[in-house]
N, C-alpha and C positions, 0 to 999 in steps of 0.2 A: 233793618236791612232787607234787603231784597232777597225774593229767593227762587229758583230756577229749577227744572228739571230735566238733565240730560242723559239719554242711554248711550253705550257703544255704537258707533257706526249713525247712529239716530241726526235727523235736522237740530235736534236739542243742542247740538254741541256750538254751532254757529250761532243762536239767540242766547246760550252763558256768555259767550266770548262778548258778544255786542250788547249784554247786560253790563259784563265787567268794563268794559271800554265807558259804557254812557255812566255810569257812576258819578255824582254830585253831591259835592260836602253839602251842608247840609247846618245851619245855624245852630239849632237844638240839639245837633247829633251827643249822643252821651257820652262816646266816644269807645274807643278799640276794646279795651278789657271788660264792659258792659255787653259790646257786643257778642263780643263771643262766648261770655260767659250762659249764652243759650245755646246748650250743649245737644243733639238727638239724643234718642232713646235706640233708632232706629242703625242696620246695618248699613251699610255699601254708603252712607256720607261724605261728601266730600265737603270741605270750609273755602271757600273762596272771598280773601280779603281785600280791599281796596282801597289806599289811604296816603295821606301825604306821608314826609319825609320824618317819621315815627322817630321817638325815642326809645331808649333801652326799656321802659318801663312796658310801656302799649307794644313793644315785640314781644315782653315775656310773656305777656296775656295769653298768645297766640302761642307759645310752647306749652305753657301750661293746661292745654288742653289739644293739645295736637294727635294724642293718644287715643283718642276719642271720634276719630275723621279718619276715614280709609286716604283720605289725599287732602292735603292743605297747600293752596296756591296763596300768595302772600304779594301784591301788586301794590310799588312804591310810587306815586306821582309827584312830579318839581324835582326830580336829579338835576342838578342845574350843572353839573360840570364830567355827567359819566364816568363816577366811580362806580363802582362792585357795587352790589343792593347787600343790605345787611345778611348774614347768615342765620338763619333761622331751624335749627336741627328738625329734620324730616319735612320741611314744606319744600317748594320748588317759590321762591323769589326773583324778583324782575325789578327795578329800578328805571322808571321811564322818566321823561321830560316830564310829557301829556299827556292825554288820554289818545290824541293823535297818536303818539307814539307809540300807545300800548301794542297794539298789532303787530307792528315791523318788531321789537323790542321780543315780546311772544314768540313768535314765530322762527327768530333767531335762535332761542334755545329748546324751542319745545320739537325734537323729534315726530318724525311723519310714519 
């Protein structure tokens, strides 16, 4: 996976957002519970996920170490009919069509 550096207030914030937007599956990918199971060492982390339309198994991944990330963002791609995005305890979740969508989608629930 990819990885990004963004401070408060910093340019960094607009190049995570348009890393998480450009995001592409990927043939080999290992897949969600692999991924995350690369845990920091480090404080002030955050997990930023991006993945089609996940099963109960590849969402537990992502709870199973959510303890471990000062903030966990959790980005659904192919909602094909705008239901709720899964509930994921302590991450913030989004349920987009696209990656086009992710933006407007974003921005709608994330406070300014």
């Amino acid at each position: 996976g990819a990885t990004a550096v963004a401070e408060r207030g910093g340019d960094g914030v607009v190049s995570l957002l348009d890393l998480l937007a450009g995001v592409e599956a990927e043939p080999d990918d290992p897949g969600l519970p692999a991924r995350v199971g690369r845990v920091p060492d480090d404080d002030g982390v955050s997990l930023g996920v991006v993945t089609g339309q996940s099963g109960g198994g590849e969402l537990r991944a992502v709870t199973a170490v959510r303890n471990r990330f000062d903030m966990v963002s959790l980005v659904q791609v192919g909602e094909l009919y705008d239901r709720a995005p899964t509930a994921v305890a302590g991450a913030y979740v989004v349920n987009c069509r696209t990656s086009e969508d992710f933006a407007r989608v974003w921005n709608r629930g994330v406070r300014r």
